[in-house]
N, C-alpha and C positions, 0 to 999 in steps of 0.2 A: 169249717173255716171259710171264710168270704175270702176268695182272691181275687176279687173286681179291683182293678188297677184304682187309686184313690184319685189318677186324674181321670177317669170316666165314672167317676158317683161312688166308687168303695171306699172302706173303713182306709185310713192312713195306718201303714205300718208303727207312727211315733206321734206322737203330740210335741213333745217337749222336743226343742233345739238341741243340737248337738254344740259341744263345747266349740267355739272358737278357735284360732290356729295359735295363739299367742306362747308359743312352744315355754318357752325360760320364762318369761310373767306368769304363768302360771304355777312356778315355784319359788317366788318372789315371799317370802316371810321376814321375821325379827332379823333374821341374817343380815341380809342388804338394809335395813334400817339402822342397826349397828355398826354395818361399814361405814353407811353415809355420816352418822351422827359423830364418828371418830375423827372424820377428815373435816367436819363440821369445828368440833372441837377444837381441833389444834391449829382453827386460823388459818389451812394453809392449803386451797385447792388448785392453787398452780403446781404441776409437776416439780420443778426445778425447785422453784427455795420457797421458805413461808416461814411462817413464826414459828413452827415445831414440825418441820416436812413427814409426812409418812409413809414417803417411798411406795406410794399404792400401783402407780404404773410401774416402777422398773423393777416392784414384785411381780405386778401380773405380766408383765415381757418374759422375764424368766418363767416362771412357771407355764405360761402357753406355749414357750420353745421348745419346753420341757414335755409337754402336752403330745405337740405335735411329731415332736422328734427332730425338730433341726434347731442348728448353731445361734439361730439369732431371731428376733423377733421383735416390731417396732409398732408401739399401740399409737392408732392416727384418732382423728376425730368422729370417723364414720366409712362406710363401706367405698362409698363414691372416691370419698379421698384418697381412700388405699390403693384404690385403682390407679389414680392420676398420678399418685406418689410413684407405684410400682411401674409405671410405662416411663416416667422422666429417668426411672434408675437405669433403665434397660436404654433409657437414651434416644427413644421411640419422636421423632419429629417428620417434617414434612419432607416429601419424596418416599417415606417408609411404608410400605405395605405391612399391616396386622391381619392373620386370618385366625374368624371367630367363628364360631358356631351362628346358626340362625335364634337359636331358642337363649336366650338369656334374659337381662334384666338391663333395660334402659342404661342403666349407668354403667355396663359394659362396653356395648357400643362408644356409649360419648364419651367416655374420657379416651378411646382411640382420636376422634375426629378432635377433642379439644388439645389432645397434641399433633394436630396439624399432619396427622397421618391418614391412611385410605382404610378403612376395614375392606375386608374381602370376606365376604361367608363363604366355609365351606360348610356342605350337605353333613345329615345327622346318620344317625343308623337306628338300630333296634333297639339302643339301650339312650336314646331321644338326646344323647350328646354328641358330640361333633365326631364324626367317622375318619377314623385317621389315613384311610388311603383318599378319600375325597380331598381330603388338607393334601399331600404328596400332591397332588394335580395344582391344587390353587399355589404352591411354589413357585416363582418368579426371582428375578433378582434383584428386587425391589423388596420381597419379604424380609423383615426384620424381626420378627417374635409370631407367637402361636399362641392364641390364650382356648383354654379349654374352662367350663361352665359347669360346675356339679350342680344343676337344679334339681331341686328337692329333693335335695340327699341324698341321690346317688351319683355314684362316681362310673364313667363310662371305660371306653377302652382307652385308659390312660396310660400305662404302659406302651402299648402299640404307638399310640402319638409320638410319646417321649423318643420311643427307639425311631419315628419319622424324624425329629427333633435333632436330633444326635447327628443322625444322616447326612444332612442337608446345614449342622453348624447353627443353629436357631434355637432360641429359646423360649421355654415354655411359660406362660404365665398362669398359675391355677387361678380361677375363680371361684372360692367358695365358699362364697356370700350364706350359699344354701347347705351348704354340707358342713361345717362346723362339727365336729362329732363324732365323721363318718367316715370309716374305713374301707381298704379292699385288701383281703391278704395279710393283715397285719402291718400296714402301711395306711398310716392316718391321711386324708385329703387335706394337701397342701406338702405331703412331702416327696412325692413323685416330680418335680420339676425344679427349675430354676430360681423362682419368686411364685409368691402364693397372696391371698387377702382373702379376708372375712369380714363379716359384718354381723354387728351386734346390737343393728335396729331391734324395734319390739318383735317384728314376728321372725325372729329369728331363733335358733334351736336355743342360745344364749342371749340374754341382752340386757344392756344397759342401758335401754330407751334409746340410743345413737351411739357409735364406736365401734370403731375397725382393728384388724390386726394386718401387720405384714410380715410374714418369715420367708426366711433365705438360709441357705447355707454357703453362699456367696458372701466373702468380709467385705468387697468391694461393692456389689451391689445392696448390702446391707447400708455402707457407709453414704452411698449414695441417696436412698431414699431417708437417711436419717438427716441430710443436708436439706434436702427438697421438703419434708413433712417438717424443719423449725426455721430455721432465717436463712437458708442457703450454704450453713457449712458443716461439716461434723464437730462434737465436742469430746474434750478429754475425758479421762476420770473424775478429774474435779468440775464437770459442768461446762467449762470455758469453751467458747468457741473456738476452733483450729484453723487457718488460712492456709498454710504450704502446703495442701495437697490441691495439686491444678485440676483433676479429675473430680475434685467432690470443693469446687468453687462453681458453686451454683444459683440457682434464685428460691428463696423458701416462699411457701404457702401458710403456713401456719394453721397446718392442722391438729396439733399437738391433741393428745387425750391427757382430758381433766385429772387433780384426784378422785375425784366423785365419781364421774363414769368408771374409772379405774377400780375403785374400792366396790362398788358393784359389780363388776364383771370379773371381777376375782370369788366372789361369792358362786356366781353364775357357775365360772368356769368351775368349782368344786360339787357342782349338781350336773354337768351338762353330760357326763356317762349315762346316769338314770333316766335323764330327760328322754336320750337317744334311746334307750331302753326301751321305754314302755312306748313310744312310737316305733320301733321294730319290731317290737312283739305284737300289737293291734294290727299290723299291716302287715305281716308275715300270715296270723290265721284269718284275717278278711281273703288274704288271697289263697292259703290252702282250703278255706272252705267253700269258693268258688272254684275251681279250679279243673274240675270237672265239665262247666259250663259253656260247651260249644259254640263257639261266635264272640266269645268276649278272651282278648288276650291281656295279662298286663305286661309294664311296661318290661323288657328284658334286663334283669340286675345283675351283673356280674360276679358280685362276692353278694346274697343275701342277708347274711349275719353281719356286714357291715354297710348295710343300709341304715341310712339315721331315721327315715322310715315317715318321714313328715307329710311327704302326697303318695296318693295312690293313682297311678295313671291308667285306665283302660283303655285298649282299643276295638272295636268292632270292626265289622266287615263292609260294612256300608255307613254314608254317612247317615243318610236319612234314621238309621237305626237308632246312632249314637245322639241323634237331638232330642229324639223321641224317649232316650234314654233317660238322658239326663233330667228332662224335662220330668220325668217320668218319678225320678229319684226323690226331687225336689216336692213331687206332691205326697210320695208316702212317708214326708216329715224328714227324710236326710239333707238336711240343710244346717249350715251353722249360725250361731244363735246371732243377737241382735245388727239381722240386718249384712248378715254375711253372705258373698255371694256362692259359697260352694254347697254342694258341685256346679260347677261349671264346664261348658264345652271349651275345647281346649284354642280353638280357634274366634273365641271371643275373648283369651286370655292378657288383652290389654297389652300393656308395653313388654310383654314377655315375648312376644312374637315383631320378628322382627320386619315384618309387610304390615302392622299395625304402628309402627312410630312414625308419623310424620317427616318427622324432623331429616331422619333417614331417607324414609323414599324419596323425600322432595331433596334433599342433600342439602340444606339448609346448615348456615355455622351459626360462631359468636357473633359475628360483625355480619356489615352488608355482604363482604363476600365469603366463601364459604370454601374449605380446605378441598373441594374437588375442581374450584379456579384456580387453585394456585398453580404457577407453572411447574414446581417440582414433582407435583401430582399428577402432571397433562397426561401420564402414561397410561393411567391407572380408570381405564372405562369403564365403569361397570353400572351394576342395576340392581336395586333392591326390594324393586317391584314384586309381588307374588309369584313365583316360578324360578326366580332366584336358588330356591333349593327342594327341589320338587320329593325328592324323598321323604323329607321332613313336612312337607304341606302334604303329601299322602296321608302323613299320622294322624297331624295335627285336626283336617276335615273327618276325621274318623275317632278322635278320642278323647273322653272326659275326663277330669282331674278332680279327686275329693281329698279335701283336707281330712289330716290324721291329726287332732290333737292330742296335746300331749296328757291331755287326762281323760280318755275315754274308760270307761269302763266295761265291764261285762256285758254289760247290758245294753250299753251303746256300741259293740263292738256285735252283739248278738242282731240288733237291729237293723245294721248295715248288711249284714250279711243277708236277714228276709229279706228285704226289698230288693236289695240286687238278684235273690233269687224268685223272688216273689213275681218282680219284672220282667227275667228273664224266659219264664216258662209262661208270661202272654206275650212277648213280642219277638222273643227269637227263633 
């Protein structure tokens, strides 16, 4: 066998691309075209009233409560909105301090700053989510909530948080935009905390092309984000808007989810075990069959069997290794198909990192001026610049991220595995 690396002139471990990340599209059949064609049907894809309503959102609210395991659950329009929804419930405005993790996804960060509050990052650890004794330090008495980040499906030391959380009178917001699916323990992500969101964009484990969820076991904060995500107030059993509760007289956004979205991601959600499935089972033997391999770590998971299993994080020991890595990967055909860019190094991971958002480091707002002018902010110094969270920028300059789709097969899963090893015994 020829083991000349295929970026110095040897044979490529693969021709053919590997699947895309497109987790839930990728189990997209007659299912979801039946749903849509039924809410099609009966005239009526506004949630509330239509010519013959089909209750597709306040079936899929129940049943994702159900899902998740808490009391309540409110489908919004998209992931972004569930955020902004879920910090207006917790009541999150300016003078408030929010501390995030560094590694998340653009629309964590902003919907802090678009309610008029300071994010604070605190430092990551081993398992690339936010380190919950680092969070205990970034405490202040300006802190008002703690959101913690399941990127690509797994869930970190979130218990340890929760009991910082507890401590300190703070509550938790999960983000798990990325985790949808994904357990630790027997405890689904999003029911460890206070207020929870997901998103049900396309490359999400579930999706409905755009569509968020939010659950709580809180009635009050439930009632609150159910005010903010329709016209500012909560409604009875029969639809109606409610005014006498002074706590949930508020301003609505109007993010409501469709029937449409709705009747799909009720579909979704009755595949999204499997989906999580067969991405934990391709990334559990990618990493048991490296695993062996001196100089490459992966990412540390806390519960493995409740990994939803959608990235696979490496890290080396040096950086120079991990570019030549990647780079490396990319020539013996492990790349995703049209025009996708994994693997990738993790510190070119675009708006995932948070010393690559503009917007952030320059401290830029909505308007000309920007929520770190305002004066109830003046307290609140900080810097987002690279070194911000040096732990996490150790990782990051040292490890590569490949997508796990959700329909790899034998053969594709057999692939990945040569070329990481095929790799490893000329470069490490």
């Amino acid at each position: 066998m020829n083991n000349k690396l295929a970026i110095n002139g040897g044979p490529p471990v693969r021709m053919k691309p590997l699947p895309q990340e497109w987790c839930g599209a990728h189990y997209m059949d007659e299912k979801e075209v039946e749903a849509v064609t039924r809410v099609l049907c009966a005239k009526s894809p506004f949630r509330y009233y239509g010519l013959d309503l089909q209750n597709e959102v306040f079936k899929l609210e129940k049943e994702f409560a159900s899902y998740i395991g808490t009391k309540y659950a409110l489908a919004v329009s998209s992931g972004t909105a569930a955020l902004q929804v879920a910090l207006g419930a917790l009541g999150i405005g300016p003078g408030d301090e929010v501390i995030l993790p560094g590694y998340f996804w653009v629309a964590t960060v902003g919907a802090v700053v678009r309610s008029g509050a300071i994010p604070i990052l605190a430092d990551s650890d081993d398992t690339f989510s936010i380190n919950p004794d680092q969070v205990e330090k970034k405490i202040t008495g300006r802190t008002k909530a703690i959101i913690t980040v399941h990127m690509g499906g797994v869930i970190g030391k979130v218990r340890e948080l929760v009991a910082v959380a507890r401590k300190h009178n703070l509550p938790v917001l999960e983000d798990c935009a990325q985790a949808t699916g994904a357990f630790q323990k027997g405890t689904k992500a999003g029911a460890f905390g206070d207020i929870a969101i997901y998103s049900f964009q396309l490359n999400k484990h579930m999706t409905s092309g755009e569509g968020g969820m939010i659950v709580s076991n809180n009635e009050q904060l439930y009632r609150r984000a159910f005010a903010i995500h329709d016209l500012g107030y909560p409604r009875n059993a029969n639809g109606r808007l409610e005014f006498n509760d002074s706590a949930t007289q508020l301003w609505g956004i109007g993010c409501r989810m469709n029937e449409l979205t709705g009747a799909v991601a009720r579909v979704q959600l009755s595949k999204l075990d499997i989906i999580c499935e067969r991405m934990r089972e391709a990334k559990n033997k990618i990493k048991k069959a490296i695993s062996d391999i001196k100089g490459i770590r992966p990412r540390n998971v806390v519960d493995p069997k409740g990994d939803a299993g959608s990235f696979l994080l490496l890290t080396f020991e040096k950086r120079d290794i991990s570019l030549r890595f990647v780079e490396a990967l990319r020539a013996e055909g492990i790349i995703a198909d049209k025009g996708g860019m994994y693997p990738v190094h993790m510190d070119d991971w675009g708006l995932h990192i948070y010393y690559n958002v503009p917007s952030l480091v320059n401290k830029r707002g909505l308007s000309m001026k920007s929520v770190w002018e305002l004066k109830e902010n003046s307290q609140s110094d900080v810097s987002y610049s690279k070194g911000a969270c040096p732990y996490l920028d150790s990782l990051l300059e040292r490890t590569i991220i490949i997508c796990i789709a959700s329909t790899l097969n034998d053969s594709d899963i057999d692939d990945i595995i040569k070329a990481v090893r095929k790799i490893a015994e000329m470069i490490l």
